[in-house]
N, C-alpha and C positions, 0 to 999 in steps of 0.2 A: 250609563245608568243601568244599573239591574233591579228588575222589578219581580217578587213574588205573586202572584196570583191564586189565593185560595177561593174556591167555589167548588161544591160538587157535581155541577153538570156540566158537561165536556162543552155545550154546545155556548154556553157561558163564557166557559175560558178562551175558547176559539175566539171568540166574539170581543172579548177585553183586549185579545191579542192581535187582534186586525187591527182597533183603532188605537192601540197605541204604536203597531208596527206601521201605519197609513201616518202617523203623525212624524214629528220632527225628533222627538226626541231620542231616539238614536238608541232605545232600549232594548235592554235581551231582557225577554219574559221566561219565568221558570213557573211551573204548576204544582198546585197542591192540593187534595181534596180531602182530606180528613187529618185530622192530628197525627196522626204517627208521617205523613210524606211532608205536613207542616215542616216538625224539628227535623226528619231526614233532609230538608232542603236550608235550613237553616246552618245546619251541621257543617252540610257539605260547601255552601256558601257564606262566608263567614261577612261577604261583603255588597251583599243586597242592601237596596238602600229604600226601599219602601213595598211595605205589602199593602195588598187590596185582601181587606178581610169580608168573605162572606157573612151573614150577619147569624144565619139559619145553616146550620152542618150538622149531619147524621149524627146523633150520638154524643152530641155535646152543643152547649149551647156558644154561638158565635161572643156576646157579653165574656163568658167565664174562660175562650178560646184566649180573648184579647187579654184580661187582669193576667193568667200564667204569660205572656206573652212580653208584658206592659214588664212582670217583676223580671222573669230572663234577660228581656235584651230594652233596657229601659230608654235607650239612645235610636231605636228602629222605629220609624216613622209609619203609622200603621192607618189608613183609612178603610174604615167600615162603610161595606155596600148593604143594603136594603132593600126591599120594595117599598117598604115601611119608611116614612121620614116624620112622625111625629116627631115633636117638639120632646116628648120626654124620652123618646126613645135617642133618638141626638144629644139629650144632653146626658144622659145617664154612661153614652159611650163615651162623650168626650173626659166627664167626672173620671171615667176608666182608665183615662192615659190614651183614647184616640186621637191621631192630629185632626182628622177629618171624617167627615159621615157624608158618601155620594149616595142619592135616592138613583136604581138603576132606572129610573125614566131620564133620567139626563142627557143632554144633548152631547154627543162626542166629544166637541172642543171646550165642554165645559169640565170632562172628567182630565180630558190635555190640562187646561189651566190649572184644576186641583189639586194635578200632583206636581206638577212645579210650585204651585204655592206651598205643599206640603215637605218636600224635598228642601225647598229654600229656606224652613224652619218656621212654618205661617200654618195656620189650620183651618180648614174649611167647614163652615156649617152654610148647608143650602137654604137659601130661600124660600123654599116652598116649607120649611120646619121654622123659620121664623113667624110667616104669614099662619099659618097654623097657629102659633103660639097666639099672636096676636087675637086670633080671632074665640079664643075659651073666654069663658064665662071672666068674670073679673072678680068673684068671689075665691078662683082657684090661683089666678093671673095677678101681679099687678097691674096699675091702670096700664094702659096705652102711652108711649108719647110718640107724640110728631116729631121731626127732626126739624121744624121752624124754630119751637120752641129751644133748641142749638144753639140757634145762629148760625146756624149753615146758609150758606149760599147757594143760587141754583144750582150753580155752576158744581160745586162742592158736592150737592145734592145727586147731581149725576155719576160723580167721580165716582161717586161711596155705591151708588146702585152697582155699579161695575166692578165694583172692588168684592162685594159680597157674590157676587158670580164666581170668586177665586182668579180674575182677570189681573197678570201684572202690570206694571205700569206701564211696561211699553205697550202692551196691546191695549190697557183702556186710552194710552195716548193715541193711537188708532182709529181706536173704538169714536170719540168723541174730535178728532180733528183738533186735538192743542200735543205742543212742544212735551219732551216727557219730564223735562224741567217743572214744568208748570204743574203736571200732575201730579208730581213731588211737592211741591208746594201747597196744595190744593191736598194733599194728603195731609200734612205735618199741620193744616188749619182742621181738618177733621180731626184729628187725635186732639189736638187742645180745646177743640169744643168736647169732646166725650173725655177730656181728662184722664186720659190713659198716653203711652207710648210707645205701643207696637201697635199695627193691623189686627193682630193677634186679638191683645185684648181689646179692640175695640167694637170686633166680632161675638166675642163673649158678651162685653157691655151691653151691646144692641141687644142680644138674647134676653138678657135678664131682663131689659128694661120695657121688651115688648112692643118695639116700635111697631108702628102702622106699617101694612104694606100695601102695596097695588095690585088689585088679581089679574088686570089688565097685562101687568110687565114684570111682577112682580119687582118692583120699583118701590124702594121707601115713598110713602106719601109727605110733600111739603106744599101747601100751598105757596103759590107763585104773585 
């Protein structure tokens, strides 16, 4: 796997490149800090297969970095980092052609899982821009829904908390102690409650629909 890394402070890039070189995934990281070393690594690498896009770069804004980005290479899996993870700032990047939007408060193996989800064809939006979303006014929002209101099951209930952390299957089958069969299954019953077909959109769905969260775990709320 070859990974691009745009941000302009070195101490940054270093820092994405520890924990993705500390992880498993077997990646050579290449560096970029403004648009002209962007397309010169672009250029020269025709076969990167996922950038980390700063969100804030000198001289141009990370938003209008990504659309030139999104119309050139429209197959290149592109997640946006932030300090920022508002709700309209995540979606206005995803509306852009982002697969994913990482808040840099994130836990190490949560940015590991997000680019495997993202790599694998799956996009990530963080939790903590859900929980936000949830918590605006309802004049600007629609209402809120619970995920009881689903027919989700606890059980289900947990899967999907783990799922929206960008967590694959093998690892929420881990995460939770069942077979990864079952997690399979227990997935393919979440997508027929939110009436969609992919992970993907049922990521989007939850966005728009404003689900409840938990500040505690950030964990969808379902009473039990």
């Amino acid at each position: 796997m070859k990974l691009l890394i745009v941000d302009d402070h070195g101490l940054v890039r270093e820092g994405l490149k520890a924990i993705v070189g500390q992880s498993d995934l077997q990646a050579q990281c290449l560096e970029a800090w403004d648009e002209a070393s962007i397309w010169q690594q672009l250029t020269q690498h025709a076969d990167i297969d996922l950038v980390l896009l700063d969100i804030q770069l000198p001289g141009l804004s990370g938003m209008e970095l990504l659309k030139r980005m999104v119309k050139e290479r429209a197959q290149l899996p592109i997640i946006m980092l932030s300090a920022d993870h508002d709700s309209d700032t995540v979606s206005q990047a995803l509306q852009l052609g982002a697969s994913g939007f990482m808040p840099k408060s994130s836990l190490n193996q949560v940015l590991i899982s997000a680019i495997r989800l993202v790599v694998a064809g799956g996009v990530y939006i963080p939790p903590e821009a859900l929980l936000k979303s949830a918590a605006k006014p309802q004049a600007v929002l629609k209402p809120a829904v619970s995920l009881d209101s689903l027919g989700l099951t606890n059980r289900q209930v947990d899967v999907l908390r783990l799922l929206l952390k960008g967590m694959s299957n093998k690892l929420i089958s881990r995460q939770i102690d069942l077979a990864e069969a079952t997690v399979k299954i227990h997935i393919r019953g979440i997508l027929r409650a939110l009436n969609v077909t992919t992970r993907t959109e049922a990521l989007v769905k939850l966005t728009e629909m404003g689900v409840r969260f938990s500040d505690n775990d950030d964990a969808a709320t379902s009473p039990h």
